[in-house]
C-alpha positions in Angstrom: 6.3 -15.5 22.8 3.7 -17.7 20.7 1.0 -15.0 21.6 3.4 -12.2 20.6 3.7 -13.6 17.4 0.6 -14.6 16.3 -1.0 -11.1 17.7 2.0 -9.5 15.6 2.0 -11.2 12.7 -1.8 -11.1 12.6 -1.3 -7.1 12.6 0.9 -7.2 10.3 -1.1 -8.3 7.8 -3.8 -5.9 8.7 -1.4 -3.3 8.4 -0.5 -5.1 5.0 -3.8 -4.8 3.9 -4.5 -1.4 4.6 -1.7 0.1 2.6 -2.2 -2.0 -0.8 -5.5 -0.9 -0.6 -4.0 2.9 -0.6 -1.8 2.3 -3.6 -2.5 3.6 -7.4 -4.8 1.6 -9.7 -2.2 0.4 -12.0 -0.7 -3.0 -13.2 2.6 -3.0 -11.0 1.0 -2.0 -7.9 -1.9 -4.6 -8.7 1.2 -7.3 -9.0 3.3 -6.5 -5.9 0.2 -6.0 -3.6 -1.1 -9.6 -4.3 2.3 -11.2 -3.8 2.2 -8.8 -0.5 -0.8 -9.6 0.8 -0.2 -13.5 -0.3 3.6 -13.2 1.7 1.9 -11.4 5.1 -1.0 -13.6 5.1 1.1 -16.3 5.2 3.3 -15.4 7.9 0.6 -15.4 10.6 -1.4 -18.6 8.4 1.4 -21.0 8.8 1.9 -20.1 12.3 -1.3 -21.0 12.6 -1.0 -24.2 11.3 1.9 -25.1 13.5 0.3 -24.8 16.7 -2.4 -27.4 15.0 0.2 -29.3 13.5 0.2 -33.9 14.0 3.8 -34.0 14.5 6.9 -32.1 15.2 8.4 -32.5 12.2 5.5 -30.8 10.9 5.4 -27.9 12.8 8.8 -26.8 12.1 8.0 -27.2 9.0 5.1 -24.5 9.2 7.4 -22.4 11.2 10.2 -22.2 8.2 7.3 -21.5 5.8 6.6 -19.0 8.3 10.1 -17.1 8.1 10.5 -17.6 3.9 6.9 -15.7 4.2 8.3 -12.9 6.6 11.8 -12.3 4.0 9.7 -12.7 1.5 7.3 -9.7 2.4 10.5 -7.8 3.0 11.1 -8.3 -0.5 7.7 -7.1 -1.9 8.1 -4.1 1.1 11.2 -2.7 -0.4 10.0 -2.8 -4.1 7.0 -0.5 -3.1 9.5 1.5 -1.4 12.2 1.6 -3.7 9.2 2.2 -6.7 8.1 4.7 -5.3 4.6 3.2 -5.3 3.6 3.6 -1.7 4.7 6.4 0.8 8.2 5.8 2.7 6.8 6.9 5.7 4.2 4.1 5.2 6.0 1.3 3.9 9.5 1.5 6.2 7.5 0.3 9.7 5.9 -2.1 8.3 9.5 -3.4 6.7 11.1 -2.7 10.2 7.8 -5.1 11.4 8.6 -8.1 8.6 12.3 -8.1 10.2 11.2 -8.2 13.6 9.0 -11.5 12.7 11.7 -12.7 10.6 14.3 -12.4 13.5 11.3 -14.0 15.8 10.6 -16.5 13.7 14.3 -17.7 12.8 15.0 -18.2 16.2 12.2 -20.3 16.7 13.4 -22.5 13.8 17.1 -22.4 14.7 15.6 -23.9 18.1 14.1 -26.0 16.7 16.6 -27.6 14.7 19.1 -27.9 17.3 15.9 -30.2 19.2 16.2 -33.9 17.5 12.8 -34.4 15.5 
């Protein structure tokens, strides 16, 4: 699953890439594509950082990070949705993506959780 992840998240973020660089010149779409690209980035960066991480404590903390990064690229997702800013047809997989990590991800940490640190 850890490779699944990574490769996906790591796509994601591509992906991410790829369609701020699509959107209109103008000051909201400058805004919500660097929170975007900061948010997607960070899912596959702290994920990262887990697997390099000195203690366990510390890597579920880099997998929570992980998840907040995933819900909150959901977030940024729906606004360029919802705006109008970026093409639904676009924006909805890569929202249906940021779940599917998110879901991944929160398992990982509920397992986690339950493991005495």
């Amino acid at each position: 699953m850890q490779n699944t992840l990574q490769e996906r998240s790591y796509h994601f973020a591509l992906d991410v890439i790829r369609l701020t660089a699509k959107l209109p010149n103008n000051r909201a779409s400058w805004v919500i594509s660097d929170q975007l690209i900061r948010s997607a980035g960070s899912v596959g960066a702290n994920h990262v950082e887990a697997r390099a991480s000195s203690s366990r404590l510390e890597y579920k903390k880099f997998f929570e990070i992980s998840l907040k990064s995933a819900n909150e690229s959901i977030y940024w997702l729906g606004l360029l949705r919802d705006s109008e800013l970026a093409e639904f047809q676009e924006v909805c997989p890569l929202i249906k993506e940021a779940e599917e990590l998110s879901r991944m991800l929160g398992r990982s940490v509920i397992t986690l959780k339950a493991k005495k640190l």
